[in-house]
KOLVEX-540797 format. One line per field, with one value per residue: y, x, z of N, C-alpha, C in turn. Coordinates in pm, 1 decimal. Layout:
BEGIN
n_Y	(Y, ...)
n_X	(X, ...)
n_Z	(Z, ...)
ca_Y	(Y, ...)
ca_X	(X, ...)
ca_Z	(Z, ...)
c_Y	(Y, ...)
c_X	(X, ...)
c_Z	(Z, ...)
***
This chain:
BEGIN
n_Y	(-117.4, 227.4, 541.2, 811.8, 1135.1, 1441.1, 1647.6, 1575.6, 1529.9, 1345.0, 1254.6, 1164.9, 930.9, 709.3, 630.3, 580.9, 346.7, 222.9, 355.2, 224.0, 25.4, 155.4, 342.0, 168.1, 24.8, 217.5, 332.0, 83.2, 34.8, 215.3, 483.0, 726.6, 1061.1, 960.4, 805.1, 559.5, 525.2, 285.0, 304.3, 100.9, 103.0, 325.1, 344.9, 368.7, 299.0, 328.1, 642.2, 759.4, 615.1, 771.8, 983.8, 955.6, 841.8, 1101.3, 1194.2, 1150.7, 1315.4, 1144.6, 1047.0, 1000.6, 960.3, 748.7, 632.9, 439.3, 374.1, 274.3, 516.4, 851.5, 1009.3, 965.1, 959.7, 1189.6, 1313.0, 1214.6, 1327.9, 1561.3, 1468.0, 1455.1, 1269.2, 1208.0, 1116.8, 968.6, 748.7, 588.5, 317.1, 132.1, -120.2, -389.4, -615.2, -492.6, -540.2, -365.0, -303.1, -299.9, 9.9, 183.2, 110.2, 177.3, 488.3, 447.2, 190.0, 36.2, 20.9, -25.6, 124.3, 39.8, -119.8, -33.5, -283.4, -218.1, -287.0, -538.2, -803.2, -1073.8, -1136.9, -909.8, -900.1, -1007.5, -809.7, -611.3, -798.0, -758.9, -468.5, -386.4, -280.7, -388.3, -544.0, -434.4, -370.4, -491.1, -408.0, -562.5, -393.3, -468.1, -678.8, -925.7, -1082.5, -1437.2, -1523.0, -1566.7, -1600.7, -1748.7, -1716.8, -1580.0, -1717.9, -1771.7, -1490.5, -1332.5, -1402.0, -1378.1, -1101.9, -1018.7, -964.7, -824.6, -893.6, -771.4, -840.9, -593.7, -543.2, -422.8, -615.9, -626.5, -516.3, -296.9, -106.1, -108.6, 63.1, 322.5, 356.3, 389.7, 669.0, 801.1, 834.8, 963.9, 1210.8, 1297.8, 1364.5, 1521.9, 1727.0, 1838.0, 1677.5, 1441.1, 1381.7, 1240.0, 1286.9, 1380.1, 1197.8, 1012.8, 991.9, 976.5, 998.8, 805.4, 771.8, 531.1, 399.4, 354.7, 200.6, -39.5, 62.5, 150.2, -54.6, -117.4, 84.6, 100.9, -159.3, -147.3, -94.6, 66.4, 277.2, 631.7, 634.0, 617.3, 588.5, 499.5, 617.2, 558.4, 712.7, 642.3, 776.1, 959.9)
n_X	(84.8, 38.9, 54.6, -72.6, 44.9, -159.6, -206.5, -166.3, -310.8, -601.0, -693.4, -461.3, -415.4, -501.1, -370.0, -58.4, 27.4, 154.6, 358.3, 635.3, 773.3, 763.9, 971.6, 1159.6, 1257.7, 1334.9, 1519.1, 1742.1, 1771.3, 1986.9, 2022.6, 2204.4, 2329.6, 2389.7, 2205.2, 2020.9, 1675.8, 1389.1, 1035.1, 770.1, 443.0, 221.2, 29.5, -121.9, 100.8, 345.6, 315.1, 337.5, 589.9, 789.0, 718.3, 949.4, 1154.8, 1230.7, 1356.7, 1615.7, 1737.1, 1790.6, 1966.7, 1829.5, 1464.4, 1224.7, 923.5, 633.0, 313.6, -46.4, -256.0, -321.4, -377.2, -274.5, -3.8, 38.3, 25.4, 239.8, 446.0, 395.8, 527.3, 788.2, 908.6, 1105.9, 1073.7, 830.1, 605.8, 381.1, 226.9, 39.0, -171.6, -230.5, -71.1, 127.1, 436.9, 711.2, 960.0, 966.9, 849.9, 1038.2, 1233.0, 1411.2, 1468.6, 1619.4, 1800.0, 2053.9, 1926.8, 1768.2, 1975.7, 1858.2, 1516.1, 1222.0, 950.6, 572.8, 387.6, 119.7, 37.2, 209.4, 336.0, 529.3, 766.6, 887.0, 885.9, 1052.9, 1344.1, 1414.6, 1408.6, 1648.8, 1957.8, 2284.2, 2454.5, 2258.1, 1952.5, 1671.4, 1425.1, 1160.9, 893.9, 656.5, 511.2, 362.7, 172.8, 93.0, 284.5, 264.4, 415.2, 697.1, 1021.2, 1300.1, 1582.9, 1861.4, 1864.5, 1886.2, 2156.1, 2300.8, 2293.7, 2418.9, 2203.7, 2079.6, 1870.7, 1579.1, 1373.0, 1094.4, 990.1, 1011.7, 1248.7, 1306.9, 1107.5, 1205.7, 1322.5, 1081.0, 953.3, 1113.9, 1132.8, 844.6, 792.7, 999.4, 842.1, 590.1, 705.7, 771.0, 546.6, 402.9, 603.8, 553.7, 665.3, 570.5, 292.3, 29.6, -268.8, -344.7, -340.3, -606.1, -842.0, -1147.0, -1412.2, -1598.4, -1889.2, -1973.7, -2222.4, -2200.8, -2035.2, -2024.5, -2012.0, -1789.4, -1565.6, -1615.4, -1535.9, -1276.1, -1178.0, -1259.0, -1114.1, -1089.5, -1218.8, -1087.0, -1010.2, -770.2, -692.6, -958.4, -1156.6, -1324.1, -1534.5, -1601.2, -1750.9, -1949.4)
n_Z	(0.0, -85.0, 44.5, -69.5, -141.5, 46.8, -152.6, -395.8, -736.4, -742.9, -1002.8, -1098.3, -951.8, -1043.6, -1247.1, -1165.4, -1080.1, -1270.5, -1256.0, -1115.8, -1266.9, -1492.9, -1463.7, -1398.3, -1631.6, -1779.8, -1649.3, -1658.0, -1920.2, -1992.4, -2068.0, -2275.1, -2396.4, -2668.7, -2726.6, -2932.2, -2921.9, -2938.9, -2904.0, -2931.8, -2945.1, -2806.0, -2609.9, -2261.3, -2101.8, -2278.7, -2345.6, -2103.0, -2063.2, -2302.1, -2203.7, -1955.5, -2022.7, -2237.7, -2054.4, -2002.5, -2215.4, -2496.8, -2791.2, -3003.0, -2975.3, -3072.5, -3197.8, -3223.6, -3328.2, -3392.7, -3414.4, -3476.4, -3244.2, -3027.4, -3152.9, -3187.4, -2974.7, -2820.0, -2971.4, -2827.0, -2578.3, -2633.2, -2837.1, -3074.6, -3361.9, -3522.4, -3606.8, -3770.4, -3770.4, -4027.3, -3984.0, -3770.7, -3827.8, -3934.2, -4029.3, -3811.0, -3881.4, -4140.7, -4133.7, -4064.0, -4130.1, -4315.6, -4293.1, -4012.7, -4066.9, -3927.7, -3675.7, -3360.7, -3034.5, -2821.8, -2766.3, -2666.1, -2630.0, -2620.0, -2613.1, -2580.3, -2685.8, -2716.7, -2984.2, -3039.7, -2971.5, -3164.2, -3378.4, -3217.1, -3203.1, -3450.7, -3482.0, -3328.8, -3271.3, -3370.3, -3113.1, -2927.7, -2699.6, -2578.2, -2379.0, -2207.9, -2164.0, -2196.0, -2403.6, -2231.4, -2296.0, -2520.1, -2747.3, -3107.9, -3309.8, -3467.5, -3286.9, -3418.7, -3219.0, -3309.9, -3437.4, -3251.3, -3145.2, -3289.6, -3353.0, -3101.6, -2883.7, -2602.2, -2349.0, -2152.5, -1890.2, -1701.3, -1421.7, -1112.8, -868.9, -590.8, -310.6, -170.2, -347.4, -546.8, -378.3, -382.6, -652.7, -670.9, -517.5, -651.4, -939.2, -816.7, -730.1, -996.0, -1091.4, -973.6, -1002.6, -1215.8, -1435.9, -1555.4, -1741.9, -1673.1, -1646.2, -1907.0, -2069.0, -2031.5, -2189.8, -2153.6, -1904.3, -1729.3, -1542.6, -1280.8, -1317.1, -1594.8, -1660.2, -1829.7, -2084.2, -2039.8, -2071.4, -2338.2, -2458.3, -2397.5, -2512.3, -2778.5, -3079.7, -3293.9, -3159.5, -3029.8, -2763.2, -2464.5, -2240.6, -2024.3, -1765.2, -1461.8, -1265.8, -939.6, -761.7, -907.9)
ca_Y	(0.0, 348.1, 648.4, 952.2, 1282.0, 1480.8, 1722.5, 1452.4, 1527.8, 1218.8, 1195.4, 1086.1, 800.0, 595.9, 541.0, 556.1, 201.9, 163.3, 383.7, 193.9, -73.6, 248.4, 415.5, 53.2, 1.3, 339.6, 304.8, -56.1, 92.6, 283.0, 563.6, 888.3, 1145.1, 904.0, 680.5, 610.6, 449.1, 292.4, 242.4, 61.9, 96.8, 497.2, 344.8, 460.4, 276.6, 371.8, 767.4, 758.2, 584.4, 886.5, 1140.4, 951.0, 831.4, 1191.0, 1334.5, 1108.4, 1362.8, 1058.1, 1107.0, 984.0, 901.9, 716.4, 592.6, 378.7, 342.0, 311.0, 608.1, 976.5, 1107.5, 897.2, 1006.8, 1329.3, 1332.7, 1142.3, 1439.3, 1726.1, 1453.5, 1459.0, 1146.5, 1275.9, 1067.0, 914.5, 649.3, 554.8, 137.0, 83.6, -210.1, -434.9, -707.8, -449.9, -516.8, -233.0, -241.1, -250.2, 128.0, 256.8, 70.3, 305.6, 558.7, 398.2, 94.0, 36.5, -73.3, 96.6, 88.9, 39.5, -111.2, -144.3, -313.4, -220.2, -417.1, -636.1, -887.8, -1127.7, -1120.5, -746.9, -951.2, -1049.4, -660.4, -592.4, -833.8, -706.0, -351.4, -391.5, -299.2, -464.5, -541.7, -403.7, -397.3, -478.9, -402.5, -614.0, -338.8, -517.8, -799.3, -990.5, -1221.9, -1521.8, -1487.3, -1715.1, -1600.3, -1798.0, -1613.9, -1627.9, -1699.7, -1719.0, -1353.8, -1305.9, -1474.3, -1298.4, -934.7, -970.3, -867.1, -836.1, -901.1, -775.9, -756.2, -477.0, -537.7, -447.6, -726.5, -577.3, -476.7, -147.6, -68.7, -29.5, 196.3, 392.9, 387.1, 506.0, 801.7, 899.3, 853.9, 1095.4, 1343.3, 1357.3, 1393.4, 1640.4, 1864.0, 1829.0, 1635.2, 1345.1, 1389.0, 1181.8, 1354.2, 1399.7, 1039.6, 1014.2, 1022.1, 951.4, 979.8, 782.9, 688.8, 395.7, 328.9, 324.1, 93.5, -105.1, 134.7, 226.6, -108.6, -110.2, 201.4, 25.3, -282.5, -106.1, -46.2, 189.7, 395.1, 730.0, 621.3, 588.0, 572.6, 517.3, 643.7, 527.6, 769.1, 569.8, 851.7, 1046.6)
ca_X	(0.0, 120.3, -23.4, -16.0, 62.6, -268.8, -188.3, -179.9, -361.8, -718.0, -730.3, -336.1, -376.9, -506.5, -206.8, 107.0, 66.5, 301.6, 536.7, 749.4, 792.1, 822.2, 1128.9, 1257.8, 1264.0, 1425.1, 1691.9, 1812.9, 1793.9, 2167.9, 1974.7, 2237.5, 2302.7, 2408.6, 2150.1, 1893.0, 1584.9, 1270.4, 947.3, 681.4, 296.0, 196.1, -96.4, -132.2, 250.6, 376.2, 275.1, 448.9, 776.6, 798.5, 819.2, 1022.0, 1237.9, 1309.8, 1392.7, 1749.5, 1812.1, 1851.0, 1982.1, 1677.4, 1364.6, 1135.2, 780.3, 515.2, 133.2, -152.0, -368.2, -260.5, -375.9, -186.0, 120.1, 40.4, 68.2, 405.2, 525.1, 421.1, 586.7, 924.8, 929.7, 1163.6, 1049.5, 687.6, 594.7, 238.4, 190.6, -56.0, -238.0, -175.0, 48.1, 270.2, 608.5, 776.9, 1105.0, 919.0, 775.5, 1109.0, 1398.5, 1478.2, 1548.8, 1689.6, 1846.0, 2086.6, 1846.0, 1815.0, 2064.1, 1749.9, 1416.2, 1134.3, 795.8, 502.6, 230.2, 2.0, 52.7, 357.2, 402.2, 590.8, 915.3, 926.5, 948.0, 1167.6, 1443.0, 1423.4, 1462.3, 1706.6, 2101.9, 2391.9, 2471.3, 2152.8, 1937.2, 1568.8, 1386.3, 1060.6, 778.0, 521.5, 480.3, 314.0, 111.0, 129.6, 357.3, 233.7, 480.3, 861.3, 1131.4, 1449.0, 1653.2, 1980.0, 1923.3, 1926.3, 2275.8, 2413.6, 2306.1, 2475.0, 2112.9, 2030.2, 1711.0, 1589.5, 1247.8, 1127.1, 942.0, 1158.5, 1296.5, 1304.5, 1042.5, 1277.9, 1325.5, 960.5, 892.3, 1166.2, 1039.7, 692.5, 850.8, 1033.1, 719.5, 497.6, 762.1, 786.1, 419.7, 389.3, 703.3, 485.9, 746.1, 532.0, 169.0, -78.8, -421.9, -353.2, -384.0, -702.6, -945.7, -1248.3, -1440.0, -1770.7, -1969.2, -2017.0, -2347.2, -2105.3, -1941.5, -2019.8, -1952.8, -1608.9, -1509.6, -1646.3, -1468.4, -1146.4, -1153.4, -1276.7, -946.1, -1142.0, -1222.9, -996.0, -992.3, -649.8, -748.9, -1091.2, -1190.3, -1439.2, -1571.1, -1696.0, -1847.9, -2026.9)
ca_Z	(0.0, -131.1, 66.6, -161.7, -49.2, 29.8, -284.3, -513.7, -774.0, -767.6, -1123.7, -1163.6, -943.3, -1140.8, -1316.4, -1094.8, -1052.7, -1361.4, -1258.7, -1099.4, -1376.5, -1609.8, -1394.8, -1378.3, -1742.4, -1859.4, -1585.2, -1711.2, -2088.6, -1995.0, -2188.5, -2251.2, -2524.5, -2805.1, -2733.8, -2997.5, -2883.0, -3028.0, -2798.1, -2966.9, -2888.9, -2767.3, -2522.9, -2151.7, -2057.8, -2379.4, -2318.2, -2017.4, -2063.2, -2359.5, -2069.1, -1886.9, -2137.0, -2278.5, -1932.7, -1984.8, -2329.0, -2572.3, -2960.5, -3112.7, -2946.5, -3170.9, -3158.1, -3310.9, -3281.9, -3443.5, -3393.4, -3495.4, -3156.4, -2953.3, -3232.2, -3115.3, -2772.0, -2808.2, -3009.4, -2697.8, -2472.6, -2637.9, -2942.2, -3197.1, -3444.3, -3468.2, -3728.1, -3787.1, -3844.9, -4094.8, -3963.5, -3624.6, -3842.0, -4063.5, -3992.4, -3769.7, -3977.4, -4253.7, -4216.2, -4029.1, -4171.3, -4460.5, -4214.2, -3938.3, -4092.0, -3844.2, -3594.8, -3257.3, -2932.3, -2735.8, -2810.1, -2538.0, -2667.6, -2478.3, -2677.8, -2500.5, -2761.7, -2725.6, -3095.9, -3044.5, -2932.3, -3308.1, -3392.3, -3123.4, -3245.0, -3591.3, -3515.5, -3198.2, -3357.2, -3322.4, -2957.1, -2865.5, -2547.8, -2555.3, -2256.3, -2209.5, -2093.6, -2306.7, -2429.8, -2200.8, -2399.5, -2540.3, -2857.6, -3162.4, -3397.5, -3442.4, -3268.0, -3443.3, -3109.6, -3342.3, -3448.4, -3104.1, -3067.3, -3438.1, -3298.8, -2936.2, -2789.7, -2403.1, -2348.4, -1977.5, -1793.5, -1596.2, -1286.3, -1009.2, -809.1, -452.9, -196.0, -124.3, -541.6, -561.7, -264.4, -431.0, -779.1, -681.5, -451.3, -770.7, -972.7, -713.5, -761.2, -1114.6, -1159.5, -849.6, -1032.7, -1372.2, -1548.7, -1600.1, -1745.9, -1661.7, -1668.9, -2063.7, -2126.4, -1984.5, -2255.2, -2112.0, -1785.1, -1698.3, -1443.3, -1245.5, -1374.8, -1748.5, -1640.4, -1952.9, -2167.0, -2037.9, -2114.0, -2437.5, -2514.1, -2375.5, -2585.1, -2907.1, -3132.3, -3348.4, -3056.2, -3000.3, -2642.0, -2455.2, -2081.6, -1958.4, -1623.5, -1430.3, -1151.7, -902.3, -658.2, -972.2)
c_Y	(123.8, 435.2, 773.9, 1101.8, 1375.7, 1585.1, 1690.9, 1439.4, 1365.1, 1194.1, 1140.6, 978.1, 676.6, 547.3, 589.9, 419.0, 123.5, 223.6, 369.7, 101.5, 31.9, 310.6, 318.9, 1.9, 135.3, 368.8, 192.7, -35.2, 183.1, 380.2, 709.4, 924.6, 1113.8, 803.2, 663.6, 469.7, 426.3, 252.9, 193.7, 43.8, 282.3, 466.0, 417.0, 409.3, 299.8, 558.5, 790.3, 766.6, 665.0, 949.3, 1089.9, 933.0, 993.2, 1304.6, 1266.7, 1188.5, 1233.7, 1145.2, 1096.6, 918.2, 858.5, 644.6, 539.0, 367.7, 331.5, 398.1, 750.4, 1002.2, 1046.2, 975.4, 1151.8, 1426.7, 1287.5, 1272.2, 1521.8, 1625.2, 1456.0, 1379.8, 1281.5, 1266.7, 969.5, 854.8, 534.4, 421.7, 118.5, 18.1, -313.3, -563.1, -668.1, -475.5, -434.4, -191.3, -228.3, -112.6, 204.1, 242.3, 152.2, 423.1, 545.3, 234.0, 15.9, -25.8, 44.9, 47.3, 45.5, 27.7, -164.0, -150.4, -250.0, -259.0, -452.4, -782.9, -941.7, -1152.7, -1011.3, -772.7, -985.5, -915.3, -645.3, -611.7, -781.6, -552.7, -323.2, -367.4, -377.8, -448.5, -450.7, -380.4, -427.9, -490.4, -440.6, -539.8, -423.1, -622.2, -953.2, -1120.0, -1296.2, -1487.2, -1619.0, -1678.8, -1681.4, -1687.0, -1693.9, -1606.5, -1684.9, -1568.5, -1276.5, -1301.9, -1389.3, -1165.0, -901.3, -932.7, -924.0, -801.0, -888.2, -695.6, -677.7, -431.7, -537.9, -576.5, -735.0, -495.8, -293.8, -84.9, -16.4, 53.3, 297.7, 410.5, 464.1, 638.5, 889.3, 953.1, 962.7, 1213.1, 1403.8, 1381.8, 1510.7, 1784.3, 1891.3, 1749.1, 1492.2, 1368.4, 1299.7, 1168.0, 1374.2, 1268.1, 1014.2, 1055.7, 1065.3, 984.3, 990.3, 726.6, 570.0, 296.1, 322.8, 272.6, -21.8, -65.3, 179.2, 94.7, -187.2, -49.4, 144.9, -57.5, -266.2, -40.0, 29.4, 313.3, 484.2, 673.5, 609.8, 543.9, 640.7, 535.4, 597.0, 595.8, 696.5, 690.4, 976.8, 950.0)
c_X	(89.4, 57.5, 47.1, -6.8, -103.1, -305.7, -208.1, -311.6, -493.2, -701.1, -577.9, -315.3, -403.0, -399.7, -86.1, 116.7, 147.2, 389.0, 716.3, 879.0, 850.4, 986.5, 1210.2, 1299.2, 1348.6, 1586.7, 1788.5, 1829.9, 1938.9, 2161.4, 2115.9, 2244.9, 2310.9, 2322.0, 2016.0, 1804.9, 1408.7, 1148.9, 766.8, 518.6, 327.0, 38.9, -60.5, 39.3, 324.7, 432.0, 377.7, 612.5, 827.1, 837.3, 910.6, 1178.3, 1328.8, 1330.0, 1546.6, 1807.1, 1834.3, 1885.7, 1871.2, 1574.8, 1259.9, 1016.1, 670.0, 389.4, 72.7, -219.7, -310.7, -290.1, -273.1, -12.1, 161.4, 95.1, 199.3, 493.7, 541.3, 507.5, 735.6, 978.2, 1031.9, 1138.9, 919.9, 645.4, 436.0, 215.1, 65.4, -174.0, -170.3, -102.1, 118.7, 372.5, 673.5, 881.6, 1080.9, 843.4, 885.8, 1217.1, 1469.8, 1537.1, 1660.7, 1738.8, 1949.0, 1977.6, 1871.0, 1907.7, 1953.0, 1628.0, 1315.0, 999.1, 721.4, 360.5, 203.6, 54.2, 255.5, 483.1, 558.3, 734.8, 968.8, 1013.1, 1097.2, 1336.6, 1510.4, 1418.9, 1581.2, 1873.9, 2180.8, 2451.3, 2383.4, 2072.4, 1754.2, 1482.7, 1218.9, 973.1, 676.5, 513.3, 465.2, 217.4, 106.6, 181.1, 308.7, 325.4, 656.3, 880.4, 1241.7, 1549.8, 1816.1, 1985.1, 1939.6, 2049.2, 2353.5, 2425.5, 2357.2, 2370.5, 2105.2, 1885.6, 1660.7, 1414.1, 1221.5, 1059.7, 1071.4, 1150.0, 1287.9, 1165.7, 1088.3, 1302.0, 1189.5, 917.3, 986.0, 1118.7, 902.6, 709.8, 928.9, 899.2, 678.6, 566.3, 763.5, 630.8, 363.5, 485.1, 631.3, 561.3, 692.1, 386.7, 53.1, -225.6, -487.0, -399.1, -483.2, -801.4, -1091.2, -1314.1, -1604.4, -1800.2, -1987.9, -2094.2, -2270.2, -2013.3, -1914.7, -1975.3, -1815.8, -1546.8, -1515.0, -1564.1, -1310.2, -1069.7, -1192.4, -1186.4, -1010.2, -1213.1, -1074.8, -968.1, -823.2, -655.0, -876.2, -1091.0, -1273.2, -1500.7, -1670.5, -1835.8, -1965.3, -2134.6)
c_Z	(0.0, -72.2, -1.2, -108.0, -74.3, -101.2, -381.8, -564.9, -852.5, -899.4, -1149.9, -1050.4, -982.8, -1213.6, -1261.1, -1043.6, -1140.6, -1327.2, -1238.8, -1239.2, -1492.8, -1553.2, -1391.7, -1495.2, -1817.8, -1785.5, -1612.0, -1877.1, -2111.7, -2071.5, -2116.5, -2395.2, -2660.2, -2856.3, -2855.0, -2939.2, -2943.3, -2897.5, -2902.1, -2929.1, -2786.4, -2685.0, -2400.6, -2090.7, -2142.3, -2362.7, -2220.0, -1977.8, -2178.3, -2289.3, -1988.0, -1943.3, -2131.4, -2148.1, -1925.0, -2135.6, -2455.5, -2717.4, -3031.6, -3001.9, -2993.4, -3138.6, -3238.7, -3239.8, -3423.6, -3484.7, -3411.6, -3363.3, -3058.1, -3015.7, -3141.7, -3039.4, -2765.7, -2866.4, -2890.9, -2603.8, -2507.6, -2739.1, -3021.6, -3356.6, -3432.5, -3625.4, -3681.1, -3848.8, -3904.3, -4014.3, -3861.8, -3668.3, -3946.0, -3963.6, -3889.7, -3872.6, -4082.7, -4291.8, -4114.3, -4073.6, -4244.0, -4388.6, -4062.5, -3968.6, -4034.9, -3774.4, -3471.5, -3084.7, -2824.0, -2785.8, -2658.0, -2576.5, -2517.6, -2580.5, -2612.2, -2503.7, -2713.7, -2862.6, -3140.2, -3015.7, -3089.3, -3373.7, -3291.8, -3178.5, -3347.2, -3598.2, -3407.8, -3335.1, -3291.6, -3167.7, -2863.6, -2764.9, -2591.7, -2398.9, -2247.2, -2146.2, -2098.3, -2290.9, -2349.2, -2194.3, -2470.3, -2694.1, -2962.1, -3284.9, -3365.1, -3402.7, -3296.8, -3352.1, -3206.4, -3410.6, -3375.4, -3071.1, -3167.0, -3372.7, -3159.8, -2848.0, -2650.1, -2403.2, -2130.0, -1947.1, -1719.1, -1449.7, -1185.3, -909.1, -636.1, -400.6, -219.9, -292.0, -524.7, -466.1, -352.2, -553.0, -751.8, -567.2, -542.5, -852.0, -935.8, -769.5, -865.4, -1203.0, -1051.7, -957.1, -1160.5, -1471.8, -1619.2, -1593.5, -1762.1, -1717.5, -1833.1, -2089.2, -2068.6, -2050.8, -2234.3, -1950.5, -1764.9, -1566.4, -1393.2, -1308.3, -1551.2, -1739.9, -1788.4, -2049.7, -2174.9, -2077.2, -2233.5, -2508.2, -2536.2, -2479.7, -2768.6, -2992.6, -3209.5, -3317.1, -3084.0, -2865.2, -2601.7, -2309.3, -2049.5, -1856.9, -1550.3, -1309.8, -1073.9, -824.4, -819.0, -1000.8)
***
């Protein structure tokens, strides 16, 4: 249990329950000024690890989604580069390669889908790092583990490991959404009612929704 400081703005706690996982994932990425980095998927952990991301200065910060508004928002948070995927089984390297052909020093999925480790590999450069935000679900595509072994990659999950890590992670967190450096409240599309309860997770699960984060007010 996290008690939040009485200031702490109600509508951003809903999501500081990634933050730690997000602060724990951009600190194991060894992100500095030469670094170029790709972050795949611009949903509500996506959004995030953007601002957190570009508070380490990288060389390139790059970004995929779906949805122009999502694109968007990745631009005001800091993306340098923002690349719009067709359809939910184009390629990645197939609509960035031409410009970043190379591959990037840093890739961290944050898909849903377990497929996104496929991408990953295939845009990750030589001696690489991929950092597993994402891809949590069951993967039904081959993974070519020897292009794993050809490209030198490090492959590293990001839940922290320690008790004392995550109290620290979400005390950074607080702060960096207390100082404004991490925006929350933006990603927050929506906000319904209890009694819409159905509807918010309608909204949720509907990929041709604008939605990005549903709310659900219980006391309205």
């Amino acid at each position: 249990v996290k008690v939040v400081p009485p200031d702490f703005p109600l509508v951003d706690t809903s999501l500081i329950e990634i933050l730690p996982g997000v602060l724990h994932a951009v600190e194991i990425s060894r992100i500095h000024q030469g670094t170029t980095i790709l972050i795949t998927g611009q949903g509500v952990s996506g959004l995030v690890l953007t601002q957190v991301a570009k508070l380490y200065s990288p060389k390139v910060l790059a970004v995929t989604d779906l949805n122009d508004r999502n694109l968007e928002l990745a631009r005001k948070y800091g993306a340098t580069h923002t690349f719009k995927i067709p359809t939910p089984d184009t390629p990645t390297r197939e609509v960035l390669g031409n410009e970043f052909p190379d591959g990037f020093d840093v890739v961290i999925p944050c898909l849903l889908e377990g497929d996104g480790m496929v991408d990953a590999i295939d845009c990750a450069a030589f001696a690489g790092r991929i950092v597993m935000y994402g891809c949590i679900g069951v993967c039904n595509a081959p993974v070519d583990f020897l292009k794993v072994h050809r490209k030198r990659l490090d492959i590293f999950s990001t839940e922290p490991k320690r008790d004392i890590d995550m109290r620290r992670y979400y005390e950074e967190g607080i702060r960096l959404v207390l100082d404004g450096l991490v925006n929350t409240s933006q990603i927050i599309t929506h906000k319904l009612s209890l009694s819409r309860i159905d509807e918010a997770f309608a909204l949720r699960d509907d990929a041709r929704s604008d939605a990005i984060h549903v709310l659900v007010d219980c006391e309205a």
